[in-house]
TORZA-630803 format. One record per residue: residue number from 1; residue in three letters; chain; x, y, z of N, C-alpha, C in turn. Coordinates in steps of 0.001 Angstrom, whole numbers, padded with zeros to 6 digits, m for minus. Example, Ala and Ser with C-alpha at 12.3 -4.5 7.8 and 13.67 -1.06 7.14 Angstrom:
2
resi, resn, chain, n.c1, n.c2, n.c3, ca.c1, ca.c2, ca.c3, c.c1, c.c2, c.c3
1, ALA, A, 013190, m005690, 007800, 012300, m004500, 007800, 013200, m003300, 007800;
2, SER, A, 012850, m002250, 007080, 013670, m001060, 007140, 012900, 000030, 007870;
***
This chain:
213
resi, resn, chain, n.c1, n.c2, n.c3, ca.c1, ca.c2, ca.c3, c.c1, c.c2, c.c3
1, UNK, A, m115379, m196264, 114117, m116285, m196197, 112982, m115856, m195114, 111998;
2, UNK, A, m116756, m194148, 111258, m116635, m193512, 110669, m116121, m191810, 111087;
3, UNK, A, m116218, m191734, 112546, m115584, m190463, 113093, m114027, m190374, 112995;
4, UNK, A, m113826, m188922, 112926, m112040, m188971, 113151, m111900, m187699, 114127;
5, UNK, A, m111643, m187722, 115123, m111292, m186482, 115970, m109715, m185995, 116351;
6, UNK, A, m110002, m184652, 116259, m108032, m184498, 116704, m108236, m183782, 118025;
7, UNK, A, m107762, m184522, 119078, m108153, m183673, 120370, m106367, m183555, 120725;
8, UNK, A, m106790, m181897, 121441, m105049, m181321, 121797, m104839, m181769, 123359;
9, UNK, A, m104151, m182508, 123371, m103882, m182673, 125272, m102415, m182895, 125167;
10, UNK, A, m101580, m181448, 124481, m100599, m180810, 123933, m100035, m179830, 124704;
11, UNK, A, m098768, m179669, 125182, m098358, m178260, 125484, m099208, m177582, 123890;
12, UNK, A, m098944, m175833, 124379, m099360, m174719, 123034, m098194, m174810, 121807;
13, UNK, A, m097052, m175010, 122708, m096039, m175194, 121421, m094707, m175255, 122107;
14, UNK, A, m093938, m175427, 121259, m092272, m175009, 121616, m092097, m174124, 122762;
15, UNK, A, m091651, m174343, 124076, m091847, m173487, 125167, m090839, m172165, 124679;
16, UNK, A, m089632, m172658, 123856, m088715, m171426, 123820, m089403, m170401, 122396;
17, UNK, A, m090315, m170958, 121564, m090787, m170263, 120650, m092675, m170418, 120753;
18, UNK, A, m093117, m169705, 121402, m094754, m169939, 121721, m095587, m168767, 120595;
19, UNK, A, m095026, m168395, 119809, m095522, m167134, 119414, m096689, m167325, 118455;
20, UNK, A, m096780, m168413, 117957, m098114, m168957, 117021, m098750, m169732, 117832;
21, UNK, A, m098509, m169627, 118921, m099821, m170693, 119806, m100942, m169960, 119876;
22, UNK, A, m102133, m170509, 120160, m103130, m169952, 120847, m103559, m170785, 122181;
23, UNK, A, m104670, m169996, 122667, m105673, m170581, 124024, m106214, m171931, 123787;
24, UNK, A, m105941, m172777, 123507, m106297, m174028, 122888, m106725, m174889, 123317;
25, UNK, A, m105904, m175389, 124554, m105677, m176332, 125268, m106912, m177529, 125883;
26, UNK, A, m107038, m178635, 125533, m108159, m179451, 125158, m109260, m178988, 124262;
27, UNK, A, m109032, m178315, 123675, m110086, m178133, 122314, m109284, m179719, 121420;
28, UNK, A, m110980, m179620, 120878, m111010, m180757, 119596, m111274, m180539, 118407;
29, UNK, A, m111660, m181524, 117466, m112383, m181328, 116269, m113063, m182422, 115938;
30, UNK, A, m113992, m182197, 115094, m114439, m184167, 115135, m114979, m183707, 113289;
31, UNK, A, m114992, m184886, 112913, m115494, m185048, 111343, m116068, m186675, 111314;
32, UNK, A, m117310, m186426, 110745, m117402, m187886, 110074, m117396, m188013, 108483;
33, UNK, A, m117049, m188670, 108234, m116771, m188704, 107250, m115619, m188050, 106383;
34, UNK, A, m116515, m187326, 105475, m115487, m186181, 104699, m116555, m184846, 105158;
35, UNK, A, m116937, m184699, 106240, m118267, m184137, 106588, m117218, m183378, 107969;
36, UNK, A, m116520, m182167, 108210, m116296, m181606, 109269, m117473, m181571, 110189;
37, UNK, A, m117357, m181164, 111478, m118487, m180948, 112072, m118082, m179976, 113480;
38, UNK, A, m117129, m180400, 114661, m116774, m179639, 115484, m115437, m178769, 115024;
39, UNK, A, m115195, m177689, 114767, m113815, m177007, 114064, m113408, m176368, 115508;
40, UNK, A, m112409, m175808, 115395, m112018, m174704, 116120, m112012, m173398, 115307;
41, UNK, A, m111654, m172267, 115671, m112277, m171248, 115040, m111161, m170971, 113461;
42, UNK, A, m109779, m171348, 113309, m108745, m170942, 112868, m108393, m169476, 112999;
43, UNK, A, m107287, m169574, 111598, m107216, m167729, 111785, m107003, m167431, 110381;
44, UNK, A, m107358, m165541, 110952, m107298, m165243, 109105, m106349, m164174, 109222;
45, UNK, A, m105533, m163612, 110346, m104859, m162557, 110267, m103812, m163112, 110823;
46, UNK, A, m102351, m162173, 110275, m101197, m161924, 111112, m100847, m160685, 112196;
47, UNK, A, m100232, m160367, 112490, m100169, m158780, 112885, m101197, m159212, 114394;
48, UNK, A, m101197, m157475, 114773, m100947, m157287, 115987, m103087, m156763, 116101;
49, UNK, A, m103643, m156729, 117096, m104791, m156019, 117086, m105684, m156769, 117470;
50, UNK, A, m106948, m156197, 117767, m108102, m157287, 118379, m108408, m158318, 118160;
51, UNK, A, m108749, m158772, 116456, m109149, m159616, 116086, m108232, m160845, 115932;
52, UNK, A, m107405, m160131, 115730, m106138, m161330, 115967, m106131, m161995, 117427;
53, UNK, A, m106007, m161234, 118584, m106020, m161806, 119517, m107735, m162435, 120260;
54, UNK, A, m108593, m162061, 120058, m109858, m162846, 119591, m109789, m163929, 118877;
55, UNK, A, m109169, m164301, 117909, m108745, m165751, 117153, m107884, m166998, 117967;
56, UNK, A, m106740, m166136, 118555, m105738, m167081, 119656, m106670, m167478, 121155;
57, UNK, A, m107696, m166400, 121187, m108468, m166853, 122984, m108969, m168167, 122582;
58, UNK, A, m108994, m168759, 123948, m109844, m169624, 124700, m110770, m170099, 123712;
59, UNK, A, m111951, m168554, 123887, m113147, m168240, 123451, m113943, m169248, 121787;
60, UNK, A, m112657, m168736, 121134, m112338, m169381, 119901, m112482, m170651, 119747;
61, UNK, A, m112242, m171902, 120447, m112009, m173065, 120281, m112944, m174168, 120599;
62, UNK, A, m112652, m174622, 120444, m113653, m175609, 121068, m113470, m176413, 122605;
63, UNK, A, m113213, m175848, 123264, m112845, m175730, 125076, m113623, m175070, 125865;
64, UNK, A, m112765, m175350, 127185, m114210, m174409, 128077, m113442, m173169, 128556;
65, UNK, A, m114051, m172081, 128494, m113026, m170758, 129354, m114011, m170259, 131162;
66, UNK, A, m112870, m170396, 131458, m113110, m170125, 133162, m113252, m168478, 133356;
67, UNK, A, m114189, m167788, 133606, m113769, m166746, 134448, m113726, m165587, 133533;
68, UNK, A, m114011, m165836, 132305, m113522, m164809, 131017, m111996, m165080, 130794;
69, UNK, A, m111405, m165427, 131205, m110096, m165607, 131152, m109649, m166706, 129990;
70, UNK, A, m108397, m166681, 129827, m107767, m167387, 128443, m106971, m168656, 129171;
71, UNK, A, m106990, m169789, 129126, m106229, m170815, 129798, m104670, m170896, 129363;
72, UNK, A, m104306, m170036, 128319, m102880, m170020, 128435, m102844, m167496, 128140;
73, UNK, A, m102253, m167308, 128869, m102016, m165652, 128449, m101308, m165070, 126962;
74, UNK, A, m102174, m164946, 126289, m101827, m164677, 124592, m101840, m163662, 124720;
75, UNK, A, m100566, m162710, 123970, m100717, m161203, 124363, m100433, m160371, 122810;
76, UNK, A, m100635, m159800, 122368, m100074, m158716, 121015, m100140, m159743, 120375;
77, UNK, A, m098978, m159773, 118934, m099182, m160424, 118339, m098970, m162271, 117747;
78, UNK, A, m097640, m162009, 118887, m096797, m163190, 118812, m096265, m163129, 120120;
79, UNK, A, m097065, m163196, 121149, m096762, m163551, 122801, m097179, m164260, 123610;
80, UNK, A, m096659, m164921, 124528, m097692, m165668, 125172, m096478, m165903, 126915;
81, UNK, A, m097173, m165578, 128066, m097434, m165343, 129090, m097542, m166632, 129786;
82, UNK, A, m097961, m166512, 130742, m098432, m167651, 131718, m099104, m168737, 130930;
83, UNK, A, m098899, m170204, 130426, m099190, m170591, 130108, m099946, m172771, 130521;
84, UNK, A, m100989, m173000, 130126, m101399, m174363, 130220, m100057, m175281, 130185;
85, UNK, A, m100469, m176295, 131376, m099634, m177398, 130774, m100444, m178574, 131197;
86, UNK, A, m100778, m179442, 130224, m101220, m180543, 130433, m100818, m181624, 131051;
87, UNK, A, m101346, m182706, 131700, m101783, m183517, 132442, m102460, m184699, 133034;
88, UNK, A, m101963, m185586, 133264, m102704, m186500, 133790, m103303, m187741, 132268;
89, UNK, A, m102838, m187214, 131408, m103514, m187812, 130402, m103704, m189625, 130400;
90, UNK, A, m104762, m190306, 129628, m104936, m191241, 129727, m105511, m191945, 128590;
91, UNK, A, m105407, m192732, 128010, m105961, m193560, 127008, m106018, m194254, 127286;
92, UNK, A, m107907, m195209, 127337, m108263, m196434, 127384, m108787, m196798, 126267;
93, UNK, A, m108873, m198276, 125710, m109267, m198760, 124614, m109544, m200389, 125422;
94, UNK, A, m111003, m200154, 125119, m111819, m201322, 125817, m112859, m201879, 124308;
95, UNK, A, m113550, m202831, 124819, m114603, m203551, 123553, m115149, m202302, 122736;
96, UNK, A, m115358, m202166, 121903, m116186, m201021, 121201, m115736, m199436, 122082;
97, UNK, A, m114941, m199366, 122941, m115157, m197581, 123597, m113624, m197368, 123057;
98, UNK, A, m113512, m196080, 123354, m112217, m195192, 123772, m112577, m194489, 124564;
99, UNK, A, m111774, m194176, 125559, m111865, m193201, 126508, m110513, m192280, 126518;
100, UNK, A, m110131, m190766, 126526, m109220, m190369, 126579, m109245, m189155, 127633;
101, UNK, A, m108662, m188980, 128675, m108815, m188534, 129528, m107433, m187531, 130210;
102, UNK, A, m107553, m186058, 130312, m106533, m185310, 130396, m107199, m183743, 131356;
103, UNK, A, m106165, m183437, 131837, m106364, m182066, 132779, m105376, m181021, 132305;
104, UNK, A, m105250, m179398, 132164, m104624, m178381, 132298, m104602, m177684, 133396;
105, UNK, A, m103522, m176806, 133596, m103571, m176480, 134919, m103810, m174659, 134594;
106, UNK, A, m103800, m174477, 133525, m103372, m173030, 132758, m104729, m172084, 133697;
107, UNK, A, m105772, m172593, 134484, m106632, m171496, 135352, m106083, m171631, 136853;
108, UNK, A, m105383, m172390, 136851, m104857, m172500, 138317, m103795, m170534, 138787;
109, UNK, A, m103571, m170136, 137625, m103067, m168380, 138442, m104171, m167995, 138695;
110, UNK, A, m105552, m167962, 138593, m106723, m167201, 138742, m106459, m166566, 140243;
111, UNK, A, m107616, m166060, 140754, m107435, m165759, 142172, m108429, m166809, 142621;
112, UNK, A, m109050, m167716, 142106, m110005, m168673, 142442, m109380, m169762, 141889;
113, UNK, A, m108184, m170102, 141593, m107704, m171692, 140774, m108113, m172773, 140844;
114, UNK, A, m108633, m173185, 139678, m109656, m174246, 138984, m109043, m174883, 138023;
115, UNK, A, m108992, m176539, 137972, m107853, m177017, 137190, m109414, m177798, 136293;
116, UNK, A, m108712, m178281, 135000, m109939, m178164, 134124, m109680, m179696, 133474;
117, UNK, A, m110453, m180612, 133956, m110446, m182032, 132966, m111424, m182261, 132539;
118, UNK, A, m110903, m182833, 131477, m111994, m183805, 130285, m112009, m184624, 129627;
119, UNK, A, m112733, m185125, 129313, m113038, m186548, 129006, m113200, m186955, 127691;
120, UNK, A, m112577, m187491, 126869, m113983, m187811, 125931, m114257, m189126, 125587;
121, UNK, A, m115459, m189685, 125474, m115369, m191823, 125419, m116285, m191888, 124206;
122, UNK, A, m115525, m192314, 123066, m115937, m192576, 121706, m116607, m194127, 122234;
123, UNK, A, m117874, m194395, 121022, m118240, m195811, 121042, m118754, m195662, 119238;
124, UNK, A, m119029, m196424, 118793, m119047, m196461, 117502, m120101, m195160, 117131;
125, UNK, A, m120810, m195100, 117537, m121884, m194195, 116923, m122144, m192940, 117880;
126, UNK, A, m121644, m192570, 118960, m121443, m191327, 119722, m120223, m190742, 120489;
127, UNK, A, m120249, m189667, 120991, m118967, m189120, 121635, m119317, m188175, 122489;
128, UNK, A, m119200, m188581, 123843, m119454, m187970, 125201, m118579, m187190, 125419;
129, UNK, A, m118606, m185625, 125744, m117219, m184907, 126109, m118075, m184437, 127814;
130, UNK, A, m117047, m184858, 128284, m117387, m184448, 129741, m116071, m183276, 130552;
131, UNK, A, m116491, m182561, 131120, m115524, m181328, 131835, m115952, m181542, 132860;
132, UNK, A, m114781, m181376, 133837, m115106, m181203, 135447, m113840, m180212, 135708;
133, UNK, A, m114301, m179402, 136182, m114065, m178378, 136944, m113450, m177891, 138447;
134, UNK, A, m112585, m178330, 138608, m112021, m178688, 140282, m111478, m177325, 140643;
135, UNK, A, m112361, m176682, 141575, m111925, m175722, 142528, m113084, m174323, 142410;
136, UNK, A, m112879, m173412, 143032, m114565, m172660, 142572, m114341, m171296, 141713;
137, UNK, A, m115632, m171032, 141021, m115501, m170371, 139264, m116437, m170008, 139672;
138, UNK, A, m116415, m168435, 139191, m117808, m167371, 138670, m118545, m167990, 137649;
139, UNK, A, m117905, m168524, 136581, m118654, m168360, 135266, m117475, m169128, 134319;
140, UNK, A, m118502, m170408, 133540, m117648, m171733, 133277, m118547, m171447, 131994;
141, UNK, A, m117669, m171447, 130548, m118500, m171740, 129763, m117665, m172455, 128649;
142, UNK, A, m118316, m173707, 128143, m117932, m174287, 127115, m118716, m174329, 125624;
143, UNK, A, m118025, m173985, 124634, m117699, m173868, 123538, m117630, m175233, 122141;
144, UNK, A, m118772, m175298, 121372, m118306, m176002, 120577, m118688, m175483, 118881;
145, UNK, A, m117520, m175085, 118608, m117797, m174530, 117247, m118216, m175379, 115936;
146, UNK, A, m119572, m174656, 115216, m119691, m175838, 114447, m119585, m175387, 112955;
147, UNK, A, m118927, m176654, 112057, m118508, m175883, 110588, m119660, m174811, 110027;
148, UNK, A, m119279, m174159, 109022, m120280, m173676, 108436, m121423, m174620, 107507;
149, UNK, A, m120665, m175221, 107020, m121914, m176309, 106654, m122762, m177161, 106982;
150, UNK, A, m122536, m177108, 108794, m123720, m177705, 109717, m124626, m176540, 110140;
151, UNK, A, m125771, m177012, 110068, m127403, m176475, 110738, m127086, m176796, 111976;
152, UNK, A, m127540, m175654, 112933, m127708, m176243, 114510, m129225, m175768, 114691;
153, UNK, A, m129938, m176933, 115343, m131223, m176681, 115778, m130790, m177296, 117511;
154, UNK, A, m131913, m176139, 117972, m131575, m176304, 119913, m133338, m176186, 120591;
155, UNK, A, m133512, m177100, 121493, m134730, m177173, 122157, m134249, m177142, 123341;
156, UNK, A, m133764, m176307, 124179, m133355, m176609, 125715, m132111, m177005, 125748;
157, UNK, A, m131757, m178286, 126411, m130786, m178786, 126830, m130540, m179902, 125692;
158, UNK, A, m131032, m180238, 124283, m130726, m181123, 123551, m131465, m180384, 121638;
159, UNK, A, m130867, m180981, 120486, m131292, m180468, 119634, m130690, m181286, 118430;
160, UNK, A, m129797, m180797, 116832, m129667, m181965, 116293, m128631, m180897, 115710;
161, UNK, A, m127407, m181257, 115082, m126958, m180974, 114023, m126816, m181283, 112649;
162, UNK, A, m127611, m180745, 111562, m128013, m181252, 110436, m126856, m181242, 109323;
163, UNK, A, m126840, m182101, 109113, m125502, m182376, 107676, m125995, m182012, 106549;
164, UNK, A, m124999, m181271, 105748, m125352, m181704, 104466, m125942, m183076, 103975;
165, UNK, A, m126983, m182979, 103030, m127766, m184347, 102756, m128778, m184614, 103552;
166, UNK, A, m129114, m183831, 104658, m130238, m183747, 105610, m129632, m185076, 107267;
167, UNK, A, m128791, m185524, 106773, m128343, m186178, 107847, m127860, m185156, 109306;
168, UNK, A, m128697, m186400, 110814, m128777, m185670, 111857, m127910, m185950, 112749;
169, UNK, A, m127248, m185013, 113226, m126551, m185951, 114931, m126912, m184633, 115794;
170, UNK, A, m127550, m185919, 116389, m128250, m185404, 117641, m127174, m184915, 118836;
171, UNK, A, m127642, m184125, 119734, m126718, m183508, 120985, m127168, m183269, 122167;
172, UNK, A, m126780, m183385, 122930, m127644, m183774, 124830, m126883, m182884, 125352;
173, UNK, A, m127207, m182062, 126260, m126578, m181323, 127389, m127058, m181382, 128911;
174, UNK, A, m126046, m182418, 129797, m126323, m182218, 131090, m125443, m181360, 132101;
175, UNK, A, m125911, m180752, 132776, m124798, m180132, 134117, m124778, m178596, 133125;
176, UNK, A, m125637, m177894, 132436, m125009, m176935, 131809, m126236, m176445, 131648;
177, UNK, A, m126688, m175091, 130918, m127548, m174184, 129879, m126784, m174300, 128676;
178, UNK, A, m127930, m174440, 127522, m126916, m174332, 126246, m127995, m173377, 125267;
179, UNK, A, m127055, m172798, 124352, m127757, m172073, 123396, m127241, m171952, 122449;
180, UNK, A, m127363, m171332, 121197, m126632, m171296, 119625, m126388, m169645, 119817;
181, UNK, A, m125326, m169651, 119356, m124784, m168367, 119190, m124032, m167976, 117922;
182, UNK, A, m123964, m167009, 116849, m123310, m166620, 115915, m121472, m166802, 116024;
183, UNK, A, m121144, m167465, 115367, m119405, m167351, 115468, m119102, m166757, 113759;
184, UNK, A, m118106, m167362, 113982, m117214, m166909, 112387, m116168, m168473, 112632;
185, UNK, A, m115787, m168831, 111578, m114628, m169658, 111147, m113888, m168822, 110040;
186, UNK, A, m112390, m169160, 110345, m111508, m169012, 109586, m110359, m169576, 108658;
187, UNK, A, m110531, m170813, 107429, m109781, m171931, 106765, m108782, m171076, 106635;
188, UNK, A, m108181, m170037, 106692, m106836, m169645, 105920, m107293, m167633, 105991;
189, UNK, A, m106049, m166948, 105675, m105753, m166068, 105963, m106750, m165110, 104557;
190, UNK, A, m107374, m163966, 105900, m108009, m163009, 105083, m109486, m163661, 104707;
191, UNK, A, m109707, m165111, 105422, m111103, m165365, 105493, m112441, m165422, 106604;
192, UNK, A, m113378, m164771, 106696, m114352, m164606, 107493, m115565, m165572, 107302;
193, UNK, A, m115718, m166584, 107673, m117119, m167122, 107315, m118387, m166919, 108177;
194, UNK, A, m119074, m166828, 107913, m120459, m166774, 109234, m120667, m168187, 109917;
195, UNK, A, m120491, m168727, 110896, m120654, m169794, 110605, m121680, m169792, 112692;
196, UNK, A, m121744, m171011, 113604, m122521, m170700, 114994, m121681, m171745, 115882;
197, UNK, A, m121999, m171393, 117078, m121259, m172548, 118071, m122465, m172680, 119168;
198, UNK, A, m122336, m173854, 119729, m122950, m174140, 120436, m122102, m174005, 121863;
199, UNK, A, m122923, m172766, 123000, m122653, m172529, 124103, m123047, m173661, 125121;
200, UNK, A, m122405, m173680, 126205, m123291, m174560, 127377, m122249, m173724, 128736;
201, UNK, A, m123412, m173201, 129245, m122634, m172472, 130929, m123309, m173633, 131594;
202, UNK, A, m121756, m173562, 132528, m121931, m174776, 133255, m122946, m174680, 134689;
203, UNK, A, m123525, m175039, 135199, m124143, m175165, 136514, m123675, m175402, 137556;
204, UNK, A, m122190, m176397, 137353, m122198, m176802, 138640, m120609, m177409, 137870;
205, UNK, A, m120083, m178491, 139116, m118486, m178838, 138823, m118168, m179210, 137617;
206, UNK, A, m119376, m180495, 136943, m119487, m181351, 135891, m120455, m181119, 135228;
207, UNK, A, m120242, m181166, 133811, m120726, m180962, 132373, m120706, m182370, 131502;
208, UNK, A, m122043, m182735, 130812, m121455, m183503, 129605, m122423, m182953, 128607;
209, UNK, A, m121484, m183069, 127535, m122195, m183025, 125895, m121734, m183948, 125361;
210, UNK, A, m122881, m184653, 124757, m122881, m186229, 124187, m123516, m185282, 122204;
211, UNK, A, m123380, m186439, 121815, m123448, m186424, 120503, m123598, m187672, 119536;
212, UNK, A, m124655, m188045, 118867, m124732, m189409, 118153, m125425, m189304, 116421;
213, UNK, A, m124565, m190147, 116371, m125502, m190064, 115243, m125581, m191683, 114667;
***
């Protein structure tokens, strides 16, 4: 239909040159229309220092981070460490669905290694992202950053994201806690926007966040 999503089930980059990668790994984006809606965070700096490496985490994207930890090791300014490699990937295309389906292994160094798949099954008018979680985790939390020009309203475990023009898409959370939290987005260098993401800590192995509009 009218959605377009770019989901990464990507190595981070060039294994012999990784230095502009970030923590990425199954983050998405989704837009309908000419209407962004799920972003990842971008970036607004070069160079070396917190905020820079706050932009390359996990944290940033629209993914889930295990443990506090970063699913690929981003270090200074242009480094990167132990890193994700994707997996298992799958594309189905049935009557009206898509299903695309992929794993990283990038939490498997933990001292608790937990390999991280997800799902996502488009049908014309919604998009289910499901995470499962294989192996055992302190603390699972997924991430979905939303443009600055979406409203997030939250009642519990479900709420709406309001479009410009007053248009709604609604959002469900099972297997998780979810809440709105303050982020920032960044289109290009030297920019800060205020913008919020929607948290969900997971409960248990499996997570879904659905979305319709």
């Amino acid at each position: 239909g009218e959605a377009l999503a770019f989901l990464d089930v990507a190595r981070i980059g060039p294994d012999w040159l990784p230095g502009h990668a970030h923590a990425d790994t199954l983050s998405f984006e989704l837009s309908l229309g000419r209407q962004r809606i799920i972003v990842n965070s971008g970036t607004s700096q070069y160079g070396g220092g917190p905020e820079r490496l706050r932009q390359r985490s996990t944290s940033a994207h629209s993914t889930v981070e295990v443990d506090d930890e970063n699913s690929s090791e981003v270090w200074g300014g242009f480094r990167v460490a132990r890193r994700a490699h994707p997996r298992d990937l799958s594309i189905v295309e049935e009557a009206g669905t898509v299903r695309v389906t992929c794993a990283h292994d990038g939490y498997t160094r933990l001292r608790r290694p937990v390999v991280h798949q997800r799902s996502w099954r488009f049908e014309c008018r919604s998009v289910a992202v499901t995470d499962v979680l294989l192996g055992e985790y302190g603390r699972a939390v997924g991430r979905f950053h939303i443009h600055p020009d979406v409203q997030v309203t939250a009642d519990g475990a479900e709420g709406a994201l309001v479009l410009e023009g007053g248009r709604r898409v609604r959002w469900q959370v099972a297997g998780a806690r979810a809440r709105v939290v303050p982020s920032t987005w960044h289109p290009q260098f030297g920019k800060s926007i205020p913008s919020h993401s929607l948290e969900v800590v997971h409960s248990g192995p499996q997570c879904e966040v659905s979305f319709a509009w």
